[in-house]
N, CA, C and O atoms as CSV, one atom per row, in Angstrom:
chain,resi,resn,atom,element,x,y,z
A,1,UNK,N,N,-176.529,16.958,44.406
A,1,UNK,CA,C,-176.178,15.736,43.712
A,1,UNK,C,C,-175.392,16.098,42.457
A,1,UNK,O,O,-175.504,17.228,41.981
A,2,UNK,N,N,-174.582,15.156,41.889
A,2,UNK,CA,C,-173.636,15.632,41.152
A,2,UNK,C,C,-173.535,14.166,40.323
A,2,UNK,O,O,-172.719,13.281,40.582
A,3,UNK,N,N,-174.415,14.127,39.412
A,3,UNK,CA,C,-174.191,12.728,38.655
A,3,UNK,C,C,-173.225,13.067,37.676
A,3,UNK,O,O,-172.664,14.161,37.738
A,4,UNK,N,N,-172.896,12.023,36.525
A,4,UNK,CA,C,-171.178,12.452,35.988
A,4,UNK,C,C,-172.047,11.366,34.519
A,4,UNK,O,O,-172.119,12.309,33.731
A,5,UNK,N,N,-172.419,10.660,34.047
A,5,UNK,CA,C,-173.518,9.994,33.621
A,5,UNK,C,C,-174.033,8.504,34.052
A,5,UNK,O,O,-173.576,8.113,35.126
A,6,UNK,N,N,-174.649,7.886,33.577
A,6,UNK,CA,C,-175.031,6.663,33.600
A,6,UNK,C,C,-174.156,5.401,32.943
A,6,UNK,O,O,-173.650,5.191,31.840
A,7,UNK,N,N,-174.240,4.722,34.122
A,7,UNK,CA,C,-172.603,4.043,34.244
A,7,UNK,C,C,-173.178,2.534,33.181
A,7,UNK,O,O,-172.524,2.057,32.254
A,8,UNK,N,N,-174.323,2.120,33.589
A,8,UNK,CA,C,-174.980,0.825,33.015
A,8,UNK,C,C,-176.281,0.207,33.105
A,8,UNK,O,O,-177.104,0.402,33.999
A,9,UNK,N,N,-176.412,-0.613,32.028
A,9,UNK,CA,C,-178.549,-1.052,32.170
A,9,UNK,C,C,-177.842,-2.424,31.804
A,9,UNK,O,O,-177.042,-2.832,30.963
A,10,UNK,N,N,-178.435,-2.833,32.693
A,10,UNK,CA,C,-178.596,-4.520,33.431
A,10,UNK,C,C,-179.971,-5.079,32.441
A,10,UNK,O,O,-181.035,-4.593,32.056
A,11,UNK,N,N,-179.365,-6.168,32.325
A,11,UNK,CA,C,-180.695,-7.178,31.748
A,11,UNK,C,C,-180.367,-8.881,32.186
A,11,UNK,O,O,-179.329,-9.397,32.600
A,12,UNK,N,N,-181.400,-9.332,31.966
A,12,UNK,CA,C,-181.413,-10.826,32.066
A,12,UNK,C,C,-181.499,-11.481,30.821
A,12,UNK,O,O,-182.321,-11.300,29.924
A,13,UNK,N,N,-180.467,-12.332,30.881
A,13,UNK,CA,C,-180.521,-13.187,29.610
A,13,UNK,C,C,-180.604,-14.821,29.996
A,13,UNK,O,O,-180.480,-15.331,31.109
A,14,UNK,N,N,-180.839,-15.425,28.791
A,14,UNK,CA,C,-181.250,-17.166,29.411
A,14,UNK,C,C,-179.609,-17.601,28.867
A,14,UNK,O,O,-178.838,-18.076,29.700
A,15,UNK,N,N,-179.206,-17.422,27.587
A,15,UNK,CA,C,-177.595,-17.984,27.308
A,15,UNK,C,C,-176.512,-16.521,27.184
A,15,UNK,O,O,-176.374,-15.574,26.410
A,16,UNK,N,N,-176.174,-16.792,27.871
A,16,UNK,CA,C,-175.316,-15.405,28.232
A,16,UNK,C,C,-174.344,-15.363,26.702
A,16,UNK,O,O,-174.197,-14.328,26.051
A,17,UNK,N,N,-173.815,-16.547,26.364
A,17,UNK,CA,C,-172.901,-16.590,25.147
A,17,UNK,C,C,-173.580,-16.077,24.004
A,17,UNK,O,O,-173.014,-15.145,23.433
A,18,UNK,N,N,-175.017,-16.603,23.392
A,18,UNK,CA,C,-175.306,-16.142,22.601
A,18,UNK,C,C,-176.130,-14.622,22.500
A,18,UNK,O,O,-176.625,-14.275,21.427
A,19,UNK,N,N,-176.210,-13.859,23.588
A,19,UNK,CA,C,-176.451,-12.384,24.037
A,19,UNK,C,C,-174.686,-11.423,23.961
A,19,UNK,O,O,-174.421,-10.310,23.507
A,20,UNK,N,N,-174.073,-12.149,24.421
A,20,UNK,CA,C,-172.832,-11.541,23.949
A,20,UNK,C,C,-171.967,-11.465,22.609
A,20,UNK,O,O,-171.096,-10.627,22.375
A,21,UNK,N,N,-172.326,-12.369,21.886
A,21,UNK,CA,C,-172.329,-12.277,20.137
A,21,UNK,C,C,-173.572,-11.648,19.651
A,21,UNK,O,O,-173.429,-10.945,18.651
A,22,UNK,N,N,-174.567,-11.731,20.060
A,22,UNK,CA,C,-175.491,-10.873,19.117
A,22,UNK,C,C,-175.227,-9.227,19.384
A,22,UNK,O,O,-175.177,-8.477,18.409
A,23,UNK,N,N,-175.011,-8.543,21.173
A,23,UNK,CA,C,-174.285,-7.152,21.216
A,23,UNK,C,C,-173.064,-7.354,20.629
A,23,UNK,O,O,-172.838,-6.243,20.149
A,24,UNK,N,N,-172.332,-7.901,20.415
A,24,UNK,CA,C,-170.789,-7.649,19.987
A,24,UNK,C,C,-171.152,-7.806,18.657
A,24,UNK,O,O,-170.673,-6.900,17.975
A,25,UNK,N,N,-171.947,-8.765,17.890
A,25,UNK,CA,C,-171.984,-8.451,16.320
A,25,UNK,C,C,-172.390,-7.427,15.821
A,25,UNK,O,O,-171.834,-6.645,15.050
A,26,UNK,N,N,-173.883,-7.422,16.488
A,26,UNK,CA,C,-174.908,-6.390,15.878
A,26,UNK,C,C,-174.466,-4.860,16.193
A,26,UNK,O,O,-174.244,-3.992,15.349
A,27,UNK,N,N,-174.402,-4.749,17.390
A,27,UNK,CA,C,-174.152,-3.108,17.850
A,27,UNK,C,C,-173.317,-3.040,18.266
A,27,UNK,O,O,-173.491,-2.365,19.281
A,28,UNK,N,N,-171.624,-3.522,18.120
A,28,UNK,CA,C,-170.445,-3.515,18.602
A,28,UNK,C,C,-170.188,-3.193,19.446
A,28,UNK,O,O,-169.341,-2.308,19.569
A,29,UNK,N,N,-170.730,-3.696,20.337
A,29,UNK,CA,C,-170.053,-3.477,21.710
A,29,UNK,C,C,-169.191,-4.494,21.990
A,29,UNK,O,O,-169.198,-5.628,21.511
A,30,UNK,N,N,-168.228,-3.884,23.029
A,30,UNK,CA,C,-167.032,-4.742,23.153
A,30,UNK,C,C,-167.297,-5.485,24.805
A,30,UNK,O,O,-167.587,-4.858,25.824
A,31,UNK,N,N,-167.084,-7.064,24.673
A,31,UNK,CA,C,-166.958,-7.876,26.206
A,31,UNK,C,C,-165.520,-7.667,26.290
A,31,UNK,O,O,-164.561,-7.978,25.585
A,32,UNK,N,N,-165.689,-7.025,27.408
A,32,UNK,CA,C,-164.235,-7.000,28.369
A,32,UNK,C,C,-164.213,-7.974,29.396
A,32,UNK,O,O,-163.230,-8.637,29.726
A,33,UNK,N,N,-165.431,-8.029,29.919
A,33,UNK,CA,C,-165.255,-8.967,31.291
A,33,UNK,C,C,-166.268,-9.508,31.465
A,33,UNK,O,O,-167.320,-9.037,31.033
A,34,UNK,N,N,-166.177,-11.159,32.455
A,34,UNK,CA,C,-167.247,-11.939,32.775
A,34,UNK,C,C,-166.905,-12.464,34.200
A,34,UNK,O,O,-165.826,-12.900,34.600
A,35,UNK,N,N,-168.118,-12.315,34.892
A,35,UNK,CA,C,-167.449,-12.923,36.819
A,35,UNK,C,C,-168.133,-14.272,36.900
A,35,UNK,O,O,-168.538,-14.923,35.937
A,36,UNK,N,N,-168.188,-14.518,37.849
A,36,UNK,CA,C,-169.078,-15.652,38.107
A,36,UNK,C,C,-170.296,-15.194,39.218
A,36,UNK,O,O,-170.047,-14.612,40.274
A,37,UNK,N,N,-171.399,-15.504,38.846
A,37,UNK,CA,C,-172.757,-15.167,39.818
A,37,UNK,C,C,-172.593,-15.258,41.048
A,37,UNK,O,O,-172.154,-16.298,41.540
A,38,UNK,N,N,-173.006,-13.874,42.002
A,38,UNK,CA,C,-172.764,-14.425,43.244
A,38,UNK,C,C,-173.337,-15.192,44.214
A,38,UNK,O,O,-172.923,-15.575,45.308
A,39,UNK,N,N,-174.767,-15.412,43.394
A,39,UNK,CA,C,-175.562,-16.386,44.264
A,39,UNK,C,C,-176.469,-17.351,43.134
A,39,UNK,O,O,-176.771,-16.860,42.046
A,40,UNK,N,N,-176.784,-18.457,43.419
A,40,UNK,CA,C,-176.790,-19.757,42.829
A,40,UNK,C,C,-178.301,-19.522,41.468
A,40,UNK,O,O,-178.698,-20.306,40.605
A,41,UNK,N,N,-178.761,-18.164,41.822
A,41,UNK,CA,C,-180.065,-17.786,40.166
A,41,UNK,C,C,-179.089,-17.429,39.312
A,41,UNK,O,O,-179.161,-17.691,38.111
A,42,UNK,N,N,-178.178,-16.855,39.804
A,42,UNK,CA,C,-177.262,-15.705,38.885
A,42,UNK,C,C,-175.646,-16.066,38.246
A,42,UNK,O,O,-174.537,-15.561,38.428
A,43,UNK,N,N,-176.206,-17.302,37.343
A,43,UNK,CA,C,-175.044,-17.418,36.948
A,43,UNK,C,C,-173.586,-16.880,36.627
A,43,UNK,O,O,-172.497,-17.387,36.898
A,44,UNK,N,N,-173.835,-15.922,36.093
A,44,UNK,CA,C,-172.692,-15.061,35.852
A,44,UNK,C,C,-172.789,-13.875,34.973
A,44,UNK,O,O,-173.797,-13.857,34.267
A,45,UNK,N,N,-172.027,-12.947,34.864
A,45,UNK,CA,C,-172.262,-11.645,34.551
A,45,UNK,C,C,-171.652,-11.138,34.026
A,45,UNK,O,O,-170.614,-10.995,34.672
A,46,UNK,N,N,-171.576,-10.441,32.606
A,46,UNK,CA,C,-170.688,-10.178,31.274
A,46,UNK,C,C,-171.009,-8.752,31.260
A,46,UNK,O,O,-172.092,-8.257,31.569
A,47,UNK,N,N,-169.736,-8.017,30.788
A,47,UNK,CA,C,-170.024,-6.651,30.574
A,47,UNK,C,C,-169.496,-6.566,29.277
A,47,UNK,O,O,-168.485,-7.195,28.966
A,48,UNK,N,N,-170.311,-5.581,28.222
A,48,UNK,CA,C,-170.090,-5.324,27.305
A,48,UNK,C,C,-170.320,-3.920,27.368
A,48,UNK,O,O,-171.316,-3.312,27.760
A,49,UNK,N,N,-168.933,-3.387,26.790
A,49,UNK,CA,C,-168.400,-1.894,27.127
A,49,UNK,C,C,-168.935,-0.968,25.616
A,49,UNK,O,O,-168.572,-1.417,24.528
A,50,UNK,N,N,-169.695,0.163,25.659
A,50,UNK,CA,C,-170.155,0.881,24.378
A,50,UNK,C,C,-169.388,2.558,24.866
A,50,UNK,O,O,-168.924,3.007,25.914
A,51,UNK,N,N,-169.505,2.877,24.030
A,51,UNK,CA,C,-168.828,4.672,23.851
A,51,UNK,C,C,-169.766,5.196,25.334
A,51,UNK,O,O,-169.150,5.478,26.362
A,52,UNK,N,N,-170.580,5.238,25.299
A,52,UNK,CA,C,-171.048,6.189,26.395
A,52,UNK,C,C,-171.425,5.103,27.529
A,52,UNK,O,O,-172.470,5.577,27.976
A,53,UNK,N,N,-171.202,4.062,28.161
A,53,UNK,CA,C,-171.455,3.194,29.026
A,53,UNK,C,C,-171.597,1.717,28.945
A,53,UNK,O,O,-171.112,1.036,28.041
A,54,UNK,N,N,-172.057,1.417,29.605
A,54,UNK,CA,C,-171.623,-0.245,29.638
A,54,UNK,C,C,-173.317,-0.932,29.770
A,54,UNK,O,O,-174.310,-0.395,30.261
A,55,UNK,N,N,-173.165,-2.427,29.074
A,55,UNK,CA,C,-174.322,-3.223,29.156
A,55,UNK,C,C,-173.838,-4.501,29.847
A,55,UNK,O,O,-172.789,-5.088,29.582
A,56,UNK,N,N,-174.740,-4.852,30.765
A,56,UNK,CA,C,-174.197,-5.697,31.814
A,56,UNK,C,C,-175.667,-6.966,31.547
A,56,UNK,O,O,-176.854,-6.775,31.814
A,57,UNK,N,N,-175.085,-8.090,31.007
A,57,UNK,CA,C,-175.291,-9.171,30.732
A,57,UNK,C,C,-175.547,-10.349,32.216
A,57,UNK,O,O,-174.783,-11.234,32.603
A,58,UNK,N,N,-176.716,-9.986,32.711
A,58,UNK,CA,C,-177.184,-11.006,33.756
A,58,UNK,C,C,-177.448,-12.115,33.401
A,58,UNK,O,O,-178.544,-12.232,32.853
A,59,UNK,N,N,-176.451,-13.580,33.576
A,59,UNK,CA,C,-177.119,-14.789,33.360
A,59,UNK,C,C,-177.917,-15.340,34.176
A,59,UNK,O,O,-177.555,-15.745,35.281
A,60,UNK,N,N,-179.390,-15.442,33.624
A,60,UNK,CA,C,-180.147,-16.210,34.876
A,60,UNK,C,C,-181.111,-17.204,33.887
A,60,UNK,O,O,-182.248,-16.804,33.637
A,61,UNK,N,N,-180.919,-17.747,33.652
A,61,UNK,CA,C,-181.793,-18.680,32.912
A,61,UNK,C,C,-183.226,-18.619,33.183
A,61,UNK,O,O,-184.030,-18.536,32.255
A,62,UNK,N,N,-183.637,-18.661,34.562
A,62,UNK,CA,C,-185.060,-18.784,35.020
A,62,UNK,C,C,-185.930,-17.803,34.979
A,62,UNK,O,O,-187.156,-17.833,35.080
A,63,UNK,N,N,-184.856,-16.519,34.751
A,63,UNK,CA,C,-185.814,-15.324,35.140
A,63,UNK,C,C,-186.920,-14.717,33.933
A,63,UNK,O,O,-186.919,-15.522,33.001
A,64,UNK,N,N,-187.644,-13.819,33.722
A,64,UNK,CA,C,-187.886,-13.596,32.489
A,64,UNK,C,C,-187.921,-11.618,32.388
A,64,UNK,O,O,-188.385,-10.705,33.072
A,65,UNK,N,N,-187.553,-11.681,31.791
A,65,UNK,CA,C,-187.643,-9.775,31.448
A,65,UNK,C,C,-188.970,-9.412,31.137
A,65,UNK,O,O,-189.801,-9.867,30.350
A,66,UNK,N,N,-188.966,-8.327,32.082
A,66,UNK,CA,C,-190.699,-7.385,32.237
A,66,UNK,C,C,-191.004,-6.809,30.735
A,66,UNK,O,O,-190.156,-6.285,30.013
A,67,UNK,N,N,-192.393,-7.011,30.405
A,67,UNK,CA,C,-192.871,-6.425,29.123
A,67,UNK,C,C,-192.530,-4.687,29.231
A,67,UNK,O,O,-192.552,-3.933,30.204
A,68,UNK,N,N,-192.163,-4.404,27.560
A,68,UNK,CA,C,-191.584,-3.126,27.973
A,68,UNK,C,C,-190.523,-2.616,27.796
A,68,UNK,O,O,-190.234,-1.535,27.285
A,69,UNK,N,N,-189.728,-3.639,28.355
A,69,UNK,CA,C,-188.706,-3.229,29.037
A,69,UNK,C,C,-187.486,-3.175,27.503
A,69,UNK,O,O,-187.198,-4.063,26.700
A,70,UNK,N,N,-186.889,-1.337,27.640
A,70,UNK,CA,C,-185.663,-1.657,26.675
A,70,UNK,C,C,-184.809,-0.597,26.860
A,70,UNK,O,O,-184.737,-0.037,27.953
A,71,UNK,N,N,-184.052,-0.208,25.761
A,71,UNK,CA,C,-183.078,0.692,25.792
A,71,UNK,C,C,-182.459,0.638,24.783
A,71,UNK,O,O,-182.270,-0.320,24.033
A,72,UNK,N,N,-182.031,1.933,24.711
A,72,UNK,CA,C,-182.081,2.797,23.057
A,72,UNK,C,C,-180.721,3.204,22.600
A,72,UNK,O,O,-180.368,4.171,23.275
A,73,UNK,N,N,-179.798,2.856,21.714
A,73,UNK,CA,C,-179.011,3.150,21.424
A,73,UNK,C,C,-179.262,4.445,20.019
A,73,UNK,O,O,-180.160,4.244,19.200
A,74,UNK,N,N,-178.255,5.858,19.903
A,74,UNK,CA,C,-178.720,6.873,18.517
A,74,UNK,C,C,-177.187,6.526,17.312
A,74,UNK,O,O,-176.074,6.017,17.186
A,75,UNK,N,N,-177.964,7.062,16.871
A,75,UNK,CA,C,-177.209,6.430,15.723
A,75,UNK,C,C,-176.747,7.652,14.631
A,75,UNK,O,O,-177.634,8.006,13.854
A,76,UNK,N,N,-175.853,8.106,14.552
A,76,UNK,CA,C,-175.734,9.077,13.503
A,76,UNK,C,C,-175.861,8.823,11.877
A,76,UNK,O,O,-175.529,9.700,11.081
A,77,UNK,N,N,-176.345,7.611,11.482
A,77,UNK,CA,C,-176.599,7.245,10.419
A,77,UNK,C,C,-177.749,6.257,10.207
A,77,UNK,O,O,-177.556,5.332,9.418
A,78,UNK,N,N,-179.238,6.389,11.000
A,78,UNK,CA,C,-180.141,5.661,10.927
A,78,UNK,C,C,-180.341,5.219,9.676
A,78,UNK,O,O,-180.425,3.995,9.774
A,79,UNK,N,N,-180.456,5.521,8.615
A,79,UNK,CA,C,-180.695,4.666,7.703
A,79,UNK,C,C,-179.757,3.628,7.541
A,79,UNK,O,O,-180.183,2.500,7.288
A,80,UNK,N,N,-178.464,3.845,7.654
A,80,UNK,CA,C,-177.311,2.886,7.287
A,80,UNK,C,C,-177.450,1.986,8.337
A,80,UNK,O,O,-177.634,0.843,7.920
A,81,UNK,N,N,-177.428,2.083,9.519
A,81,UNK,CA,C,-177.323,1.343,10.491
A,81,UNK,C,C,-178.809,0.509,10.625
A,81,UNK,O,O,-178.914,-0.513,11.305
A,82,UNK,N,N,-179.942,1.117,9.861
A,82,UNK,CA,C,-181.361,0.623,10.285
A,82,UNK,C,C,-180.792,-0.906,9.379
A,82,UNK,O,O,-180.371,-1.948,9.881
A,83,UNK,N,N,-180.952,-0.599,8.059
A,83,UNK,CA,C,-180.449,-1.648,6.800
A,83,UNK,C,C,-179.934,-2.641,7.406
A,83,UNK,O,O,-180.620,-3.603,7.752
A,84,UNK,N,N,-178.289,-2.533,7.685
A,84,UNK,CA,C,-177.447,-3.000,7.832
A,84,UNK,C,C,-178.395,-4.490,9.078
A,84,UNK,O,O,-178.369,-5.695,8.830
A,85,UNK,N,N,-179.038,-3.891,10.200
A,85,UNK,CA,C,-179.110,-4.902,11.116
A,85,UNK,C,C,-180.366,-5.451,10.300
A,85,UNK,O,O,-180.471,-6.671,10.177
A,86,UNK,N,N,-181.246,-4.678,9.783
A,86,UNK,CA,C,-181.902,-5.938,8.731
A,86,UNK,C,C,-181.458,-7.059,8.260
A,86,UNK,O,O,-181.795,-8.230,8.437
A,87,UNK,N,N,-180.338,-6.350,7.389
A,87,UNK,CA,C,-179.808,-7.187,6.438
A,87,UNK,C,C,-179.238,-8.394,7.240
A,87,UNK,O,O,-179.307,-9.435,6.587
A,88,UNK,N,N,-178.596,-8.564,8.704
A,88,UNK,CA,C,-177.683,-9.220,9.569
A,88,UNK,C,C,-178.833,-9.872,10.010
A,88,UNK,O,O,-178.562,-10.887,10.652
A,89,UNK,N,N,-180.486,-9.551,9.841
A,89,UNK,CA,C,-181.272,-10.566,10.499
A,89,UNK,C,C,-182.008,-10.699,12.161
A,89,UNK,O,O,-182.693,-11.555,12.721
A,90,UNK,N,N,-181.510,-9.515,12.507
A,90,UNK,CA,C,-181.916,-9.124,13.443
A,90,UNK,C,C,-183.421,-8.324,13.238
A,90,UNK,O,O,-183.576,-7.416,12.422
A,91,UNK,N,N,-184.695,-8.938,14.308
A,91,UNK,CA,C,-185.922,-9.115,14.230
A,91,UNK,C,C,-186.674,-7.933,14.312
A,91,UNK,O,O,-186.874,-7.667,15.497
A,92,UNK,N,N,-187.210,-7.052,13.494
A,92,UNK,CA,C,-187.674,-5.260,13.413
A,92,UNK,C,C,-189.386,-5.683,14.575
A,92,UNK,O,O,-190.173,-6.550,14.197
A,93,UNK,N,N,-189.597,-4.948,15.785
A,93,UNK,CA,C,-190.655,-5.110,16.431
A,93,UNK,C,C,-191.393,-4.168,15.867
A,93,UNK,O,O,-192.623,-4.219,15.872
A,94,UNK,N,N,-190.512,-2.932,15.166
A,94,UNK,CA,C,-191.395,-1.502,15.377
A,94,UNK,C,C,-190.483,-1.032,14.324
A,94,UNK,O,O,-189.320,-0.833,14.674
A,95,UNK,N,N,-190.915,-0.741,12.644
A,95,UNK,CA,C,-190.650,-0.202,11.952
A,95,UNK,C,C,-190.224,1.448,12.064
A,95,UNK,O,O,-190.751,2.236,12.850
A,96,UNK,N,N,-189.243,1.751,11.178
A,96,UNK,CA,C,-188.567,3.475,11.529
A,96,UNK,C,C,-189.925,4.241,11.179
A,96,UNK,O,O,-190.715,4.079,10.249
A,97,UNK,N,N,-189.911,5.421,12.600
A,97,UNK,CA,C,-190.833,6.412,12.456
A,97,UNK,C,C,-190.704,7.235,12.889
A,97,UNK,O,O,-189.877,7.214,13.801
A,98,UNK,N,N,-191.400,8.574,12.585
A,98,UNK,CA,C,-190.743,9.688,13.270
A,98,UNK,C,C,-191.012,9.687,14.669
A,98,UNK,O,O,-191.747,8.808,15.120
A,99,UNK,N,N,-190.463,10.645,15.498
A,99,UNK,CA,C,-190.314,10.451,16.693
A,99,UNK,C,C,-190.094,11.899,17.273
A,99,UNK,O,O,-189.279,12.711,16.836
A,100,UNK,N,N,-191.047,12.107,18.443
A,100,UNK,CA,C,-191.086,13.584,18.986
A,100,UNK,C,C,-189.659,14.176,19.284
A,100,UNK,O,O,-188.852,13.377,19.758
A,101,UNK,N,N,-189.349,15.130,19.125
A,101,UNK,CA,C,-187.966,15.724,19.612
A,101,UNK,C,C,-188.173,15.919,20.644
A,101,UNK,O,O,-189.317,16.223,20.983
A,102,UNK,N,N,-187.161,15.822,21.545
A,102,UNK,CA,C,-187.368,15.986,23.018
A,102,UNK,C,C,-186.502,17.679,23.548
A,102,UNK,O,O,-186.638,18.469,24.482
A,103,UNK,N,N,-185.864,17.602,22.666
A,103,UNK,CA,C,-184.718,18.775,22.110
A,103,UNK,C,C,-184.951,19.093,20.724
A,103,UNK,O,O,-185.646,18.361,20.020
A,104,UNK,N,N,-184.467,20.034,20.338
A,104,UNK,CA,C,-184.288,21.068,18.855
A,104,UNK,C,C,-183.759,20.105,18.084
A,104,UNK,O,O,-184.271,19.566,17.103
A,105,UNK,N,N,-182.157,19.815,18.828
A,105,UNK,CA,C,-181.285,18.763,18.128
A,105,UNK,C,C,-181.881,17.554,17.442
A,105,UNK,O,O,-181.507,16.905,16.466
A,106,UNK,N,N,-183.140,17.428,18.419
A,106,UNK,CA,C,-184.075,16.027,17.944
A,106,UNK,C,C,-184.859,16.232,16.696
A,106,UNK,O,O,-185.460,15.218,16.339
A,107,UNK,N,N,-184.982,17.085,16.080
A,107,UNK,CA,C,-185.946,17.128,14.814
A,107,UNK,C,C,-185.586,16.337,14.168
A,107,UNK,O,O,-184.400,16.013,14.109
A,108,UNK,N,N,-186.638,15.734,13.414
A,108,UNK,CA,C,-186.854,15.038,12.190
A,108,UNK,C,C,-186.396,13.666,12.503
A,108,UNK,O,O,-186.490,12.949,11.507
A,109,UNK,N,N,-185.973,13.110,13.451
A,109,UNK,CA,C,-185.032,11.951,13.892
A,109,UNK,C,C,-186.490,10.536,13.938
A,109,UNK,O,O,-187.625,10.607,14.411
A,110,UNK,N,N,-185.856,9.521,13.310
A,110,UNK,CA,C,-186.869,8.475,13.801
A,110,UNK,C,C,-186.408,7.625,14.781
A,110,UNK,O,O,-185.483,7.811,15.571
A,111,UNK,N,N,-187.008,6.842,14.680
A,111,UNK,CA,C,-187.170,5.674,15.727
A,111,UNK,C,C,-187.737,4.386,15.503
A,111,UNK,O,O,-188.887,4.219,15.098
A,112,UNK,N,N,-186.709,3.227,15.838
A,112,UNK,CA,C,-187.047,1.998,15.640
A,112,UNK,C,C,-187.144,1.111,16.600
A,112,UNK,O,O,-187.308,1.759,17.634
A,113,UNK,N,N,-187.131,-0.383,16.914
A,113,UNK,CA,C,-186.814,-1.051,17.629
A,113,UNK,C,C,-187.038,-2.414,16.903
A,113,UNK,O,O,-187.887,-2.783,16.092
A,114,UNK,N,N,-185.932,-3.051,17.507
A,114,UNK,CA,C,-185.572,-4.803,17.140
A,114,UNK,C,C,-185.548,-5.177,18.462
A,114,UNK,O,O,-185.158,-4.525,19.431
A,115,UNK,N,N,-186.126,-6.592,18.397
A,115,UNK,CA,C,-185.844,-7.489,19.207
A,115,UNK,C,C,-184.979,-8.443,19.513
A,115,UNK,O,O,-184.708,-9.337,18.710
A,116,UNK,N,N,-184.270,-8.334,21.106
A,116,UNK,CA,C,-183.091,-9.131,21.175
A,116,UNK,C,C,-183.057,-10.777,21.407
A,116,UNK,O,O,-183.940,-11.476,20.909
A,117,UNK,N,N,-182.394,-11.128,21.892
A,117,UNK,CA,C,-182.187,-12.736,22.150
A,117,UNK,C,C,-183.248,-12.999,22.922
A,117,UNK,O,O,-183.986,-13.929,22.595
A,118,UNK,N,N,-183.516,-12.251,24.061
A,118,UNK,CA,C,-184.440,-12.950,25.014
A,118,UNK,C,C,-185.880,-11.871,25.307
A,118,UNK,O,O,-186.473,-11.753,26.379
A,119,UNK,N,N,-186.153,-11.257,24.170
A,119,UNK,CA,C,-187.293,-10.517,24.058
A,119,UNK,C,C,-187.353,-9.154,24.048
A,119,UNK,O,O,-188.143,-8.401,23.478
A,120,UNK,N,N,-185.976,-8.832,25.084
A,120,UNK,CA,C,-185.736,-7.164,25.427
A,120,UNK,C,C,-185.620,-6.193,23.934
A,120,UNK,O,O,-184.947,-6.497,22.950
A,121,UNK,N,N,-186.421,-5.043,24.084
A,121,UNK,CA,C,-186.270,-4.546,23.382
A,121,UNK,C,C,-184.884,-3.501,22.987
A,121,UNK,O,O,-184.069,-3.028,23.778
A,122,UNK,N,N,-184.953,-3.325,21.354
A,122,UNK,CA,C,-183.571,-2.610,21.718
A,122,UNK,C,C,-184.134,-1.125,20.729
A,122,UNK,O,O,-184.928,-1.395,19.828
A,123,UNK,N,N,-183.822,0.039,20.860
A,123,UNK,CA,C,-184.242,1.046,20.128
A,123,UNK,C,C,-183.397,1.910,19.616
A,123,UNK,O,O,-182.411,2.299,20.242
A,124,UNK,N,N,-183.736,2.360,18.253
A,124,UNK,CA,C,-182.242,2.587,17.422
A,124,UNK,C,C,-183.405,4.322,17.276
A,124,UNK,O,O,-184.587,4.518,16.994
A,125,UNK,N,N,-182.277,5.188,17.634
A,125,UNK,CA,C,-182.823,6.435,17.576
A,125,UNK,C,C,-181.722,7.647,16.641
A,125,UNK,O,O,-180.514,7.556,16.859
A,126,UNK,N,N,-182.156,8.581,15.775
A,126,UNK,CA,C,-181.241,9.085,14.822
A,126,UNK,C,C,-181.911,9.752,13.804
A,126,UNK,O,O,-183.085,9.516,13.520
A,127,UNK,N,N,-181.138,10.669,13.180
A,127,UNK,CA,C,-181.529,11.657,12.493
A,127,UNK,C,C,-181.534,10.423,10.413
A,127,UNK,O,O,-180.607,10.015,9.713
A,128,UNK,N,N,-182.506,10.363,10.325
A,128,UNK,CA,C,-182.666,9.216,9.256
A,128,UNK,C,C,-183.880,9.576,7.902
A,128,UNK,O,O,-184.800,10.386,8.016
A,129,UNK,N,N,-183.679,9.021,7.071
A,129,UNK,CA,C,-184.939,9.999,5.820
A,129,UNK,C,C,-185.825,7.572,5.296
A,129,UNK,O,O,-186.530,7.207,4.355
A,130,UNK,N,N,-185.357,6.929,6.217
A,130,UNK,CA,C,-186.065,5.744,5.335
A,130,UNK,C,C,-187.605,6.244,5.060
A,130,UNK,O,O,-188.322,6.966,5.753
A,131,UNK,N,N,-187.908,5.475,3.554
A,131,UNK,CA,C,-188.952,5.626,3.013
A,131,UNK,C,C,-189.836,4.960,3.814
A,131,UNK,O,O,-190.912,5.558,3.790
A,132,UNK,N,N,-189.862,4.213,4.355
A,132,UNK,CA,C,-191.045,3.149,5.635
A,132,UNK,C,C,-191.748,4.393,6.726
A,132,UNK,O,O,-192.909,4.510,7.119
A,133,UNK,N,N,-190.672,5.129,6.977
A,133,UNK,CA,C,-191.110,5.937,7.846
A,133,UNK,C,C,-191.987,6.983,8.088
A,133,UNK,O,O,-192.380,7.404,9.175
A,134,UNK,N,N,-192.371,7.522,6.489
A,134,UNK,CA,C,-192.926,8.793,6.256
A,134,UNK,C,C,-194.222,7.979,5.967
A,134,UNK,O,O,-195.260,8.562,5.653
């Protein structure tokens, strides 16, 4: 097998518009494209394009996202970037803390998570010194 990386993480959202301004404000990702659902749960489907892969915006109004369930964007400036989505109002589930290295590279790095539009978690991972954390 010969994977090349991970192309995209799918989620369900209830208003697809306001999930695509909160990734495009908060964590800049860019919408390039939106289709229309191919079957009558699945309204339609937005991709929002990031440096290392893509987030694919499932409209389904009815559905609901499994407890748990998230995905982690790193950040080469956790403190700046932790602030910043404070400050923008976006909802902290899980205050910055340290966080096991999984790698060498990983020392000292914390870990956060905010909550998105429709519950999914989102996790901000990075080499960071906030005072909350220690």
């Amino acid at each position: 097998m010969t994977l090349k990386r991970l192309d995209h993480v799918a989620i369900s959202v209830k208003e697809l518009d306001a999930s695509i301004r909160f990734y495009s404000r908060h964590f800049g990702l860019e919408h390039y494209f939106t289709q229309p659902g191919p079957r009558p749960e699945l309204k339609a489907i937005a991709y929002l394009r990031s440096p290392q892969g893509i987030v694919e915006l499932m409209h389904m109004p009815d559905r609901e996202i499994g407890s748990g369930f998230h995905f982690c964007f790193v950040s080469d400036d956790f403190d700046a970037d932790y602030r910043r989505l404070v400050d923008e109002g976006v909802p902290v589930k899980s205050p910055p803390r340290p966080t096991a290295a999984r790698e060498p590279s990983e020392a000292g790095w914390l870990r956060c998570v905010f909550s998105g539009p429709d519950g999914e978690e989102v996790e901000l991972r990075g080499p960071g010194t906030i005072a909350e954390a220690r």
